[in-house]
C-alpha positions in Angstrom: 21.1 17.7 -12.3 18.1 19.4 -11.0 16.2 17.1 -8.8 12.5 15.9 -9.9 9.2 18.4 -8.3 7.5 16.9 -5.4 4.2 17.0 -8.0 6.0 14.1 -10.0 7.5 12.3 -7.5 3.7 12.1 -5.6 2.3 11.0 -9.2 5.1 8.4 -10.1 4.3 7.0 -6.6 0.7 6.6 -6.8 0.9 4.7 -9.9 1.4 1.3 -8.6 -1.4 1.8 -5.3 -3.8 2.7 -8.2 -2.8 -0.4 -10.0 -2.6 -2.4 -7.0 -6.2 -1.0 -5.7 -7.4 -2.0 -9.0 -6.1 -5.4 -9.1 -8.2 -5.7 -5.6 -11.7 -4.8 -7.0 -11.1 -7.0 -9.9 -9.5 -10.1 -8.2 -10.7 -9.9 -5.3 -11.6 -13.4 -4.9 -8.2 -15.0 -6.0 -6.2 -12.4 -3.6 -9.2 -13.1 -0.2 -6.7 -16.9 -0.3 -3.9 -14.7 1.0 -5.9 -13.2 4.3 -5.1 -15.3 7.2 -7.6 -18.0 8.4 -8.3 -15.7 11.8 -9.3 -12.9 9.8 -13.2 -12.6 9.1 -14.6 -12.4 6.0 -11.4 -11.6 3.7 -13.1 -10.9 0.9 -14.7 -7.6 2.7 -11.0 -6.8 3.7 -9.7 -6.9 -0.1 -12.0 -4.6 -1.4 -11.8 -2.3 1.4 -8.0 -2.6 1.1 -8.3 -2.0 -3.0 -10.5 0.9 -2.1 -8.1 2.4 0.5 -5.2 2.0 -2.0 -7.3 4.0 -4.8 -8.1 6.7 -2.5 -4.1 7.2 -1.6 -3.0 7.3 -5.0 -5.7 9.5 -5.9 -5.2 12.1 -2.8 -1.3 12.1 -3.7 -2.2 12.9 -7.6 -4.8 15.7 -6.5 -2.2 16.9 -3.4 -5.3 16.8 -1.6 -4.6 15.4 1.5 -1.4 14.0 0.9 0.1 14.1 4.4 -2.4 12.3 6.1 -2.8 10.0 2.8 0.8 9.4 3.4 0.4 8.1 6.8 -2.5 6.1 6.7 -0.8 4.5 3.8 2.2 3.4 5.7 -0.2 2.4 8.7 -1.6 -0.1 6.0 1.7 -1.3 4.5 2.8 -2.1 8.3 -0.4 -3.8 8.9 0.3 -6.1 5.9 3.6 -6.9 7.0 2.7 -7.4 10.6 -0.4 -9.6 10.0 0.4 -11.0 6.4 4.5 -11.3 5.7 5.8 -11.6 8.9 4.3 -14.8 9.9 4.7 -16.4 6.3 8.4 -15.1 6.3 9.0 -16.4 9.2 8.6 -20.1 7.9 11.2 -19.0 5.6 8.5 -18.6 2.7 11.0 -16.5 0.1 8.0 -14.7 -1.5 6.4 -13.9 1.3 10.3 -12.6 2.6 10.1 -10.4 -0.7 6.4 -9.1 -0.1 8.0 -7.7 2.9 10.8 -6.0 2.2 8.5 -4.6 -0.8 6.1 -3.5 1.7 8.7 -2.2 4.3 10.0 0.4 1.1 6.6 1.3 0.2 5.9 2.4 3.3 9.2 4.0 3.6 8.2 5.9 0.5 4.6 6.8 1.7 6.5 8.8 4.7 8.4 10.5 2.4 5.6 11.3 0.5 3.8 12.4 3.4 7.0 14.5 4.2 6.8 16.5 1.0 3.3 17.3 1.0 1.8 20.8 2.2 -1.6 19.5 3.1 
């Protein structure tokens, strides 16, 4: 079987940062309930998040900037985990345990985006 070109595996991957970067801008209020109490203004943090999540999906559709894309993307996904999943998983919240492990493959797959991509 011949194996898929890195041009759709980068678009096939970006679909659900786009959605998810949407879903930000427009519910933004309902998800700023999920930033911890200590962070500041949460609401400012889910639209920059929603915007940083459209502008990965959109660099690894254009291959412009895909690399770095990649990476930032994962330093993200590790800061969601870290400051967002961890601490709820830890008080054995199952969701939260799943938003993890979700998280922990997405950024997985944003290295191995990163991997495949010339610029």
């Amino acid at each position: 079987m011949k194996p898929l070109s890195n041009s759709i595996i980068r678009i096939l991957f970006s679909i659900p940062f786009l959605v998810f970067g949407i879903m930000h801008i427009l519910a933004g209020k309902d998800m700023a309930a999920m930033i911890p109490p200590y962070i500041p203004w949460p609401i400012i943090w889910v639209y920059i998040t929603g915007i940083a999540l459209i502008a990965a999906a959109i660099s690894f559709i254009l291959n412009k900037k895909a690399k770095l894309a990649g990476i930032l993307l994962a330093v993200l996904l590790l800061l969601f985990v870290v400051t967002i999943w961890l601490p709820r998983a830890a008080n054995n919240d199952l969701t939260a345990i799943s938003s993890l492990l979700k998280d922990i493959g997405l950024m997985a797959g944003s290295l191995m985006v990163s991997s495949i991509s010339k610029n």
